[in-house]
MARDREN-598294 format. One record per residue: x, y, z of N, C-alpha, C, O in turn. Coordinates in Angstrom, 1 decimal, padded with zeros to 4 digits. Example, Ala and Ser with C-alpha at 12.3 -4.5 7.8 and 13.67 -1.06 7.14 Angstrom:
<rs>
n_x;n_y;n_z;ca_x;ca_y;ca_z;c_x;c_y;c_z;o_x;o_y;o_z
013.2;-005.7;007.8;012.3;-004.5;007.8;013.2;-003.3;007.8;014.2;-003.3;008.5
012.8;-002.2;007.1;013.7;-001.1;007.1;012.9;000.0;007.9;013.4;001.1;008.0
</rs>
This chain:
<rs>
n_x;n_y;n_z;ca_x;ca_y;ca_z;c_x;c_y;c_z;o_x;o_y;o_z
040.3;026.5;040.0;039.4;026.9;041.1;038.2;027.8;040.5;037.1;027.4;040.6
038.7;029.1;040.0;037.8;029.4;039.5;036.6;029.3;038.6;035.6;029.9;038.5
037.3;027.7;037.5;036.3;026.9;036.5;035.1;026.5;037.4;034.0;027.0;037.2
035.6;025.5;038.8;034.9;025.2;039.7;033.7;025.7;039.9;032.6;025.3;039.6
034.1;027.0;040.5;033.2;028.0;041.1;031.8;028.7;040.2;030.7;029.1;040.4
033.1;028.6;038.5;031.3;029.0;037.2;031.0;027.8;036.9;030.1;027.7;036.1
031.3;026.7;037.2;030.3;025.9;036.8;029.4;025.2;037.7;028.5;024.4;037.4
029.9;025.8;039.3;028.4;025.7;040.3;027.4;026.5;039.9;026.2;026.3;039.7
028.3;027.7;039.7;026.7;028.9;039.5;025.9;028.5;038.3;024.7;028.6;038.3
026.7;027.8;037.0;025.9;027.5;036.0;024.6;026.7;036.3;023.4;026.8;036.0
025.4;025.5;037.4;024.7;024.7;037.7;023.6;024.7;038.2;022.7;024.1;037.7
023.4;025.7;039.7;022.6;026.2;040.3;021.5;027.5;039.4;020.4;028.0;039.9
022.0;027.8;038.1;021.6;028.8;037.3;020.2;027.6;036.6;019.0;027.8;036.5
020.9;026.6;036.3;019.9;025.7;035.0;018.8;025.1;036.1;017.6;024.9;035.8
019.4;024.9;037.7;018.7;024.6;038.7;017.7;025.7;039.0;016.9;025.1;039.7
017.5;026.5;039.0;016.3;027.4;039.4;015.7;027.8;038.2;014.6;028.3;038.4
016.2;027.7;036.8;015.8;027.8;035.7;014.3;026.5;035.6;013.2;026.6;035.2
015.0;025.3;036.1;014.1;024.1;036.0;013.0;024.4;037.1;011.8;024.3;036.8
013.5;024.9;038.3;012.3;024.9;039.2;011.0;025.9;039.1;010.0;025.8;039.7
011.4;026.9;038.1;009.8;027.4;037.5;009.4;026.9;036.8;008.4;027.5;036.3
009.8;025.5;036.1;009.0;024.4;035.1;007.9;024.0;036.4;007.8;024.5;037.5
007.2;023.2;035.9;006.2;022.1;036.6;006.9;020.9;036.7;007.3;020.3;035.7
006.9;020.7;037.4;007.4;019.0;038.3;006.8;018.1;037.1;005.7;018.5;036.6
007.4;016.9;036.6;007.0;015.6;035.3;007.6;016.7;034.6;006.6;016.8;033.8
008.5;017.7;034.1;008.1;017.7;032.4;009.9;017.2;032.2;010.9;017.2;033.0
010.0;016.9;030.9;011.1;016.8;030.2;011.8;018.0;030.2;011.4;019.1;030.0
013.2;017.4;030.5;014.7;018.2;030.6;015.3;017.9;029.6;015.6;016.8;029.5
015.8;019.0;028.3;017.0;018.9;027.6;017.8;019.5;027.4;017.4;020.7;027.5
019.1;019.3;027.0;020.2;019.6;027.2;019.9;020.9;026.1;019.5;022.0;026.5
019.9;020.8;025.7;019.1;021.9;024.3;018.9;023.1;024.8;019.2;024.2;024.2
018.2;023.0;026.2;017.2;024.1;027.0;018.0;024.7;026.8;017.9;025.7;026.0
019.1;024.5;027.5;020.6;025.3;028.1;021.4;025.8;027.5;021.9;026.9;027.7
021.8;024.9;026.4;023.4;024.6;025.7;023.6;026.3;025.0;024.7;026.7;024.9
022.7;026.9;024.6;023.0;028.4;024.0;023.7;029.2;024.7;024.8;029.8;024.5
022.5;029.4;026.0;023.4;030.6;027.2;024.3;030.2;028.0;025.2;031.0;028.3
024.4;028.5;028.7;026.0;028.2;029.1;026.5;027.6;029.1;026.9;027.0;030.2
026.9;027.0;027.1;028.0;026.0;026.7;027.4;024.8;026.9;026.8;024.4;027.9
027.7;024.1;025.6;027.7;022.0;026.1;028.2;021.7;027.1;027.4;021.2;028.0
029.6;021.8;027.5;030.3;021.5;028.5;029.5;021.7;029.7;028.7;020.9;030.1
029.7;022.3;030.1;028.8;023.3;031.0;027.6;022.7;031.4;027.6;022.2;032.6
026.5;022.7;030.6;025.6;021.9;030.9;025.3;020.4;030.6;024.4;019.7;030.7
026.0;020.3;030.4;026.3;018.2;029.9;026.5;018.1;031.8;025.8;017.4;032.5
027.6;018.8;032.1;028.6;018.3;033.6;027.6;019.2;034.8;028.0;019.1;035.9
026.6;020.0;034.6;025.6;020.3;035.6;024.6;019.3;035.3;024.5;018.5;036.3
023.7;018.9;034.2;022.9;017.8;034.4;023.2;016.7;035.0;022.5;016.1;035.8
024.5;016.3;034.6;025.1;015.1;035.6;025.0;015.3;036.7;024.2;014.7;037.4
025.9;016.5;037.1;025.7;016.4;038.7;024.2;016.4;039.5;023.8;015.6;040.5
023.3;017.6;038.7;021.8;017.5;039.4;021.5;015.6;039.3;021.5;015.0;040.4
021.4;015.0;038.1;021.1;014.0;038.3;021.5;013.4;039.6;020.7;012.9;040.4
023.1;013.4;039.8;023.7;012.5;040.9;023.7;013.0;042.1;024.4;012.5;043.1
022.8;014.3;042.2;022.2;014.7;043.4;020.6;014.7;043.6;020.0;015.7;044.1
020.0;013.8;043.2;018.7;013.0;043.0;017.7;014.3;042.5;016.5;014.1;042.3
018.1;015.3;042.3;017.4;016.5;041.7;016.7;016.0;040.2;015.4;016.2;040.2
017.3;015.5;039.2;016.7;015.3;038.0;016.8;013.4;038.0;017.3;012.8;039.0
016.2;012.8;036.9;016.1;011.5;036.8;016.5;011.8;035.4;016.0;012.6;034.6
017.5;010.9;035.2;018.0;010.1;033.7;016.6;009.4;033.2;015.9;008.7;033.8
016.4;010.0;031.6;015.4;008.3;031.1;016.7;008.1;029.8;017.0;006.9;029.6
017.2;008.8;029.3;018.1;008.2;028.5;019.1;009.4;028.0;019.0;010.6;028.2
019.9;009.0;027.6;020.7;009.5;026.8;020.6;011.2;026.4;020.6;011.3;025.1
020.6;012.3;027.0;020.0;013.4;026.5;018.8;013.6;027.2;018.2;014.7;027.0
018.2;012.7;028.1;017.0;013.3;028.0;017.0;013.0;029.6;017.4;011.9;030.1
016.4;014.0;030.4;016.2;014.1;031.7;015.1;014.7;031.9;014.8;015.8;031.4
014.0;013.6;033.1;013.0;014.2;034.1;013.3;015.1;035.4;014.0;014.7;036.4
012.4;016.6;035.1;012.2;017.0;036.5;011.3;015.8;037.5;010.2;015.4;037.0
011.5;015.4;038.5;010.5;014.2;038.7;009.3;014.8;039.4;009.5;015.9;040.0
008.2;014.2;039.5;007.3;014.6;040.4;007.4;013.2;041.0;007.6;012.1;040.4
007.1;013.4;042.4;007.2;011.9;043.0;005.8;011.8;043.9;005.2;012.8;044.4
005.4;010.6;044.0;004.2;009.9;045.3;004.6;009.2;045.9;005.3;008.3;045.4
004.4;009.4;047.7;004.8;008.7;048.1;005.0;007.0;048.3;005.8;006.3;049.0
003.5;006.7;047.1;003.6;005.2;047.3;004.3;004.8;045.8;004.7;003.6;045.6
004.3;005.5;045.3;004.1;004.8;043.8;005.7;005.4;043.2;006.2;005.2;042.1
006.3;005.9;044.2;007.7;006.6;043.6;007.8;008.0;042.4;007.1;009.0;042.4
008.7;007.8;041.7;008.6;008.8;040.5;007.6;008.5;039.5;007.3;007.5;039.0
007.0;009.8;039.4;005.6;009.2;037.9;006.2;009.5;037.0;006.7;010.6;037.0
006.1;008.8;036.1;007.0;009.2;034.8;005.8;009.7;033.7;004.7;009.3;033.9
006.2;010.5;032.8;005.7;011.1;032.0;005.0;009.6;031.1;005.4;008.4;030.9
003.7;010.3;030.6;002.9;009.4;029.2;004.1;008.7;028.0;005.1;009.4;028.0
004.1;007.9;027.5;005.3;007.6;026.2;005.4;008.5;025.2;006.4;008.7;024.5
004.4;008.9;025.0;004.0;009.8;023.5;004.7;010.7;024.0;005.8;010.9;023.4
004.6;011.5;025.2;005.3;012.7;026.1;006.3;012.7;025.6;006.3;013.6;024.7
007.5;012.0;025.7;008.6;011.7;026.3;009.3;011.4;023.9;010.3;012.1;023.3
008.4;010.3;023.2;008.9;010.3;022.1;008.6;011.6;021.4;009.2;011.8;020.3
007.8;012.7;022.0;007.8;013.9;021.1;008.9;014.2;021.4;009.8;014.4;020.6
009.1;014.4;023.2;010.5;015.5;023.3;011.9;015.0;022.7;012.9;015.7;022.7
011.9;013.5;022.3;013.3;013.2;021.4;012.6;013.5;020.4;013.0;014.6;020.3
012.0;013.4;019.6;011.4;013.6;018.2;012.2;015.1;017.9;013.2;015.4;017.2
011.3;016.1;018.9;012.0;017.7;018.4;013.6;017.7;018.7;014.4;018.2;018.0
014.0;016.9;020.0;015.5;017.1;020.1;016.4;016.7;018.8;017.3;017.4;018.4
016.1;015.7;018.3;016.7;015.3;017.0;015.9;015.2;015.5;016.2;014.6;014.5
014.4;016.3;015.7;014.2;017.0;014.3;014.1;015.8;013.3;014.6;015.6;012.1
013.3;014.9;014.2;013.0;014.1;013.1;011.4;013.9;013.4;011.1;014.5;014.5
010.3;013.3;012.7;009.0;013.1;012.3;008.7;011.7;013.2;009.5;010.8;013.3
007.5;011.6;013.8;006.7;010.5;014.9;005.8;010.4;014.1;005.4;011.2;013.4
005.4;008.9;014.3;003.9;008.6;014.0;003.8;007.7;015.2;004.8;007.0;015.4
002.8;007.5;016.0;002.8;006.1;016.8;001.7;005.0;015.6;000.8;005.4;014.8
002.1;003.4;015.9;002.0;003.0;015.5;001.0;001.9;016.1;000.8;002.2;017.3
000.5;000.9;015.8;-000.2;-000.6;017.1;-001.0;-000.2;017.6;-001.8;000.7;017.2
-001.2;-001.0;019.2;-001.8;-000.7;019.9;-001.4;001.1;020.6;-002.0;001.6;021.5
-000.6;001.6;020.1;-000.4;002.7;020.5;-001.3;003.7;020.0;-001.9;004.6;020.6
-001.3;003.4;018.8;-002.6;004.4;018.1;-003.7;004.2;018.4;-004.5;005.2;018.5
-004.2;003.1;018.6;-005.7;002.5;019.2;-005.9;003.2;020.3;-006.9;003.9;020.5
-004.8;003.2;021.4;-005.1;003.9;022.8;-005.6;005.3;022.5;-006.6;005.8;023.0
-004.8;005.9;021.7;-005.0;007.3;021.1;-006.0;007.6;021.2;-006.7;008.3;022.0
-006.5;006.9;019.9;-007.9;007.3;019.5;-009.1;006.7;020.3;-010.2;006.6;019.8
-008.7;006.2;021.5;-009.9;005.9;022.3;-010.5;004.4;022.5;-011.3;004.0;023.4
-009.9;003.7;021.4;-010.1;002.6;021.3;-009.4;001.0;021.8;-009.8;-000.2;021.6
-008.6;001.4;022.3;-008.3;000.5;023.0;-007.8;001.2;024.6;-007.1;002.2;024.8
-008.3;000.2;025.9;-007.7;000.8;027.1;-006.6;000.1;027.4;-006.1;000.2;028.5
-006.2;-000.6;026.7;-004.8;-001.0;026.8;-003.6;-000.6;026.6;-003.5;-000.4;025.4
-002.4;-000.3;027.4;-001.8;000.6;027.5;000.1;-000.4;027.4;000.8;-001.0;028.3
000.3;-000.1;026.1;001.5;-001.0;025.3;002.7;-000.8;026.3;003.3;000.3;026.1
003.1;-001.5;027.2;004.3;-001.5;027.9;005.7;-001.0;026.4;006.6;-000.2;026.5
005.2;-001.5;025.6;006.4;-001.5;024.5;005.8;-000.5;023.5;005.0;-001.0;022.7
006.0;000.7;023.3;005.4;001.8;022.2;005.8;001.8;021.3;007.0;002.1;021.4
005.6;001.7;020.1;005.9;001.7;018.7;006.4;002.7;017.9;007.5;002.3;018.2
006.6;003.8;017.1;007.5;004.7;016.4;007.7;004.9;015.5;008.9;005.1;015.4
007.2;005.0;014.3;007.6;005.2;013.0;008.6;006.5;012.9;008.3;007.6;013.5
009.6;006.3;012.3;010.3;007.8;012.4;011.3;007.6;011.1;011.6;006.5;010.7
012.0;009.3;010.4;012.4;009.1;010.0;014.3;009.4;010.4;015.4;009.5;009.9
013.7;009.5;011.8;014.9;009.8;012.5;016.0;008.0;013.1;015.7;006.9;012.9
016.9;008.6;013.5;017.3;006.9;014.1;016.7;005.9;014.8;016.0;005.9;015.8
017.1;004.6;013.8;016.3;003.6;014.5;016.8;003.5;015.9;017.9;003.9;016.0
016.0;002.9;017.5;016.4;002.7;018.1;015.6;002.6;019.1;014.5;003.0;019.0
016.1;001.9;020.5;015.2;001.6;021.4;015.3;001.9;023.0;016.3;001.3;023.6
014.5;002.6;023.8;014.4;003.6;025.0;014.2;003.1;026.1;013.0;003.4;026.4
014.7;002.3;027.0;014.0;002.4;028.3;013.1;003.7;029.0;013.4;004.9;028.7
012.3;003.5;029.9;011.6;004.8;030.3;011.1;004.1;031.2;010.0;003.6;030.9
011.5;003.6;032.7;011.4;002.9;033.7;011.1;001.5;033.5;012.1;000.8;033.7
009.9;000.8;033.1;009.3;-000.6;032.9;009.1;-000.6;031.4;008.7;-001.7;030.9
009.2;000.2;030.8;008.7;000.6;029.4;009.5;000.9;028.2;010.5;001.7;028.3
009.3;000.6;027.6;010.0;000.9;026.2;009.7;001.9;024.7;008.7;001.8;024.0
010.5;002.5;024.7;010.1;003.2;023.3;010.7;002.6;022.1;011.9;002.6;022.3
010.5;002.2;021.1;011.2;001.6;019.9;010.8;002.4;018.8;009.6;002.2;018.3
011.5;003.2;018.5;012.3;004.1;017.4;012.1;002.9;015.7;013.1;002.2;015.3
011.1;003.0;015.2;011.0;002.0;013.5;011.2;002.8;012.2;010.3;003.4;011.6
012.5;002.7;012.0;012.9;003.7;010.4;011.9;003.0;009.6;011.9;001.8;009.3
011.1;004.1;009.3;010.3;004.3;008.0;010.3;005.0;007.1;010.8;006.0;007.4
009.8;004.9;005.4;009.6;005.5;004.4;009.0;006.9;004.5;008.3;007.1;005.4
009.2;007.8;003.4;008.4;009.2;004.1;006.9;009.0;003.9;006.2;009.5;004.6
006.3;007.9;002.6;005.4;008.1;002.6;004.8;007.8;003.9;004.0;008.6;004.3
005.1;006.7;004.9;004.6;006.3;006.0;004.1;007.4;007.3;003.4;007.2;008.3
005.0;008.8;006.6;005.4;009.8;007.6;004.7;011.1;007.4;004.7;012.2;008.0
004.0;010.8;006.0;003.7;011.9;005.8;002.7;012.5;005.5;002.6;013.4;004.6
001.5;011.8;006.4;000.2;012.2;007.0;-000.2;013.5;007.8;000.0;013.5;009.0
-000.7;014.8;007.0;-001.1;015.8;007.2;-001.5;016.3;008.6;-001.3;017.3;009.3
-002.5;014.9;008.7;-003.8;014.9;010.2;-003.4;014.4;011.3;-003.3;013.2;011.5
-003.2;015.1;011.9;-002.5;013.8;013.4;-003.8;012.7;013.6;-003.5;011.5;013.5
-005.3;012.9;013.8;-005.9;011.7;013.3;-006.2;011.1;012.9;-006.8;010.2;013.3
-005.7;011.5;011.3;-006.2;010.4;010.1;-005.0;009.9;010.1;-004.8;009.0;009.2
-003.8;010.3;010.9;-002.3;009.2;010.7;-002.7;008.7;011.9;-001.8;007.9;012.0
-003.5;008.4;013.0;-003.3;007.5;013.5;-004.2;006.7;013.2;-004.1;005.5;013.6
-005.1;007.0;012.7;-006.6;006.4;012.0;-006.1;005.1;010.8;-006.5;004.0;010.7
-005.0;006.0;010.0;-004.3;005.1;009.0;-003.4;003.6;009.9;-003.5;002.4;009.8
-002.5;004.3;011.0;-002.1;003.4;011.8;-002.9;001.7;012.7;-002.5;000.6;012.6
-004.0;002.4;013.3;-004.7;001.8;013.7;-005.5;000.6;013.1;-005.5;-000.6;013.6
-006.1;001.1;011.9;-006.4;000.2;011.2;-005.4;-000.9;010.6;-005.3;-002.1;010.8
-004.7;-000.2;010.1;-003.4;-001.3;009.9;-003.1;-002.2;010.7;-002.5;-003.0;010.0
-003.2;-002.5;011.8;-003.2;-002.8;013.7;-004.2;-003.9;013.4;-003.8;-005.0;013.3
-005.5;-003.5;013.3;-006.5;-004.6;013.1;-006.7;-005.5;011.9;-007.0;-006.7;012.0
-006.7;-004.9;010.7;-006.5;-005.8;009.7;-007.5;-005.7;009.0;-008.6;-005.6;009.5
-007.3;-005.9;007.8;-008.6;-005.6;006.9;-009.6;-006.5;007.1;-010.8;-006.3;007.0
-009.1;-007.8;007.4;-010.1;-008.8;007.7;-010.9;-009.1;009.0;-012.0;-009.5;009.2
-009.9;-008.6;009.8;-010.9;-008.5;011.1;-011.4;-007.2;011.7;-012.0;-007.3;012.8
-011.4;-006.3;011.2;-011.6;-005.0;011.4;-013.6;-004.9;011.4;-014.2;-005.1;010.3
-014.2;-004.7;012.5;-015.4;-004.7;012.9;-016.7;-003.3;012.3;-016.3;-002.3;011.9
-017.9;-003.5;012.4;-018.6;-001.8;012.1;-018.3;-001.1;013.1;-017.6;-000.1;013.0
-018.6;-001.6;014.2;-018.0;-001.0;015.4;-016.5;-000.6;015.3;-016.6;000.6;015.1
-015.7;-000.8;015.3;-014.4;-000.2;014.9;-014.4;001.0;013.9;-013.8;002.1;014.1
-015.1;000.6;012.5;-015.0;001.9;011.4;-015.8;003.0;012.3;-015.4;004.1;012.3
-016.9;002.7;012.9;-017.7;003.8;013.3;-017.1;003.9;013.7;-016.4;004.4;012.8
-016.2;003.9;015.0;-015.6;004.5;016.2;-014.1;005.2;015.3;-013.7;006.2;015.9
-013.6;005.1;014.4;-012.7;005.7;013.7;-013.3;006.8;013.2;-012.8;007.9;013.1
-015.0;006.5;012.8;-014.9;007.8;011.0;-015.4;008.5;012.7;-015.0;009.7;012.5
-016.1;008.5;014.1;-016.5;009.4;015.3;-015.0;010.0;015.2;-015.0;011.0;014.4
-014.0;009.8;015.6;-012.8;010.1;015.8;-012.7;011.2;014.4;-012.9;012.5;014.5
-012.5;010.5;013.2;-012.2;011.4;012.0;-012.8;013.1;011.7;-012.3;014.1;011.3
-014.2;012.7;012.1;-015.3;014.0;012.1;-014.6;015.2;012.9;-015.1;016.3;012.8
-013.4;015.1;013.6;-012.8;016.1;014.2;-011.4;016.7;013.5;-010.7;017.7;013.7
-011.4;015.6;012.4;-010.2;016.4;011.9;-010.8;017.0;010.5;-011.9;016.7;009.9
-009.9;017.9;010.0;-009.9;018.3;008.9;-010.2;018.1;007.6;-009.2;017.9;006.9
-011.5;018.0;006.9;-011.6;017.4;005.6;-010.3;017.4;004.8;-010.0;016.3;004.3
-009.8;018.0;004.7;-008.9;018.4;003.4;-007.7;017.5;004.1;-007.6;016.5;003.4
-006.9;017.6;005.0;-006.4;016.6;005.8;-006.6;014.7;005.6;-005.8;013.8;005.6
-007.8;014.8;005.7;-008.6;013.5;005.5;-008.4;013.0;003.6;-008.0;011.9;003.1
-008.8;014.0;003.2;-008.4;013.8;001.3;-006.7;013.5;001.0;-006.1;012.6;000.4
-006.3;014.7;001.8;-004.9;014.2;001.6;-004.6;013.0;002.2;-004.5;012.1;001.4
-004.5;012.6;003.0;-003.8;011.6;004.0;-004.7;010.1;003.2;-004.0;009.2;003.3
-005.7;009.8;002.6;-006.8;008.8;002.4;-005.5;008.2;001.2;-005.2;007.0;001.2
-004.7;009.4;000.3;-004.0;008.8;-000.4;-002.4;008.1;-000.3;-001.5;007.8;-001.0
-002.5;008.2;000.8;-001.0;007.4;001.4;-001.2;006.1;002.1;-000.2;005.5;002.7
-002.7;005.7;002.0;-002.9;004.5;002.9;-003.3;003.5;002.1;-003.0;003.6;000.9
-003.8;002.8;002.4;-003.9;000.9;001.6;-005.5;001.3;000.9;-006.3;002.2;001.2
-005.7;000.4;000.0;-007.2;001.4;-000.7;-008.1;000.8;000.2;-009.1;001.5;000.1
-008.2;-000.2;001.1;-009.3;-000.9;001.8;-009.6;000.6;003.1;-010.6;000.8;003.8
-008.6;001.2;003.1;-008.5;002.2;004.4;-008.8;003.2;003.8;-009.6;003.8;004.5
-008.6;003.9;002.6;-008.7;004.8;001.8;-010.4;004.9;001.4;-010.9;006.0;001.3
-011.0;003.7;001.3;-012.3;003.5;001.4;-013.0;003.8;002.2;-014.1;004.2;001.8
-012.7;004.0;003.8;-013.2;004.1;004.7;-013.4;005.6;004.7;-014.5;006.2;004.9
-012.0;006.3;004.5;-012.2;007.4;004.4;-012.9;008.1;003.4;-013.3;009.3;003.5
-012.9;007.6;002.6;-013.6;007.7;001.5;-015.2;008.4;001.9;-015.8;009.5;001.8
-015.2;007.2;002.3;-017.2;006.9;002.6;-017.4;008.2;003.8;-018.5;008.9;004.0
-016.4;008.3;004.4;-016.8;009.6;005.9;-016.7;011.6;004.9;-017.3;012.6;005.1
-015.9;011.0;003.8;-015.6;012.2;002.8;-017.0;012.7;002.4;-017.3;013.9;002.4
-017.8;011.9;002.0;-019.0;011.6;001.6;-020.2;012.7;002.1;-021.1;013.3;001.6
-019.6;012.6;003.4;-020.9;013.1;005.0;-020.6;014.3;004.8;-021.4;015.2;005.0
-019.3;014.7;004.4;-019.1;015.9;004.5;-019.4;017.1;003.1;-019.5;018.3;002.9
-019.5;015.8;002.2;-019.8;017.1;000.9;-021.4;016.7;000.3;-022.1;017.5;-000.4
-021.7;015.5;000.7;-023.4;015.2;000.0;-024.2;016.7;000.0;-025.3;016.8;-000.4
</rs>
């Protein structure tokens, strides 16, 4: 009886704990597990869930939801949602495809299916209509300085050396001019030399 009774208060504890979050953000088990036990909070997330309070997207990972009345639960961005498993299991993201394209402004197309380089577990996420897929990669793949010269490296890769447009390099080296030269030097040498050229040539603007 009395297990019962601490692990309502726990429950109702992680519950008012969530309610000074902001409505959409990711819930992990992580938050909790220090001040009251795995057990503990494994069997309160359940319950909030099966009292329509939190929404499952997978395995470990739970939405506070923000809801509309027409459109139901809004679910968080993909990138959102692959950082917060990224830190939960301390492993390294790169988005990859048309995912990096969206990133950097260049494409408005929005990949039902998100891509993943990681060096964490391969694997793959429902997230309502959508998908995350988790792609074990090498470190070199992973181990771009610049968050946008790795997706800059990504992107291009995406289009292809052969069809890759002026309009596309411009709109990459526009993108690039915001990150970090030295970032840009580093990262130019982990990529393909046709890409490495590109960067090359934006290296240029900045030291002539």
């Amino acid at each position: 009886m009395g297990q019962n009774v601490t692990l309502k208060s726990v429950k109702e504890k992680i519950k008012d704990e969530i309610q000074l979050g902001k409505k959409g953000s990711i819930v992990l088990p992580s938050d909790f597990e220090i001040k009251y036990g795995v057990e503990n909070t494994k069997k309160s997330l359940l319950r909030l869930t099966n009292e329509g309070f939190l929404e499952r997207l997978a395995r470990g990972i739970y939405l506070y939801p923000e809801r509309d009345e027409l459109l139901g639960v809004l679910y968080p961005d993909i990138e959102t949602v692959a950082e917060e498993i990224a830190i939960r299991d301390n492993a390294r993201i790169i988005p990859t495809g048309i995912q990096a394209l969206n990133l950097l402004g260049m494409s408005t197309q929005v990949p039902l299916n998100a891509i993943f380089l990681t060096d964490g577990s391969p694997r793959t996420i429902r997230i309502g209509k959508r998908k995350i897929k988790f792609k074990k990669a090498s470190p070199k793949n992973l181990a771009a300085r610049g968050r946008l010269s790795g997706l800059a490296i990504q992107a291009l890769k995406e289009i292809g050396k052969e069809k890759v447009t002026k309009e596309e390099i411009a709109k990459i080296k526009a993108q690039l001019k915001k990150e970090d030269p030295e970032n840009i030097y580093q990262d130019m040498k982990l990529a393909p030399s046709w890409i490495a050229d590109i960067f090359g040539d934006l290296l240029m603007y900045y030291y002539e």
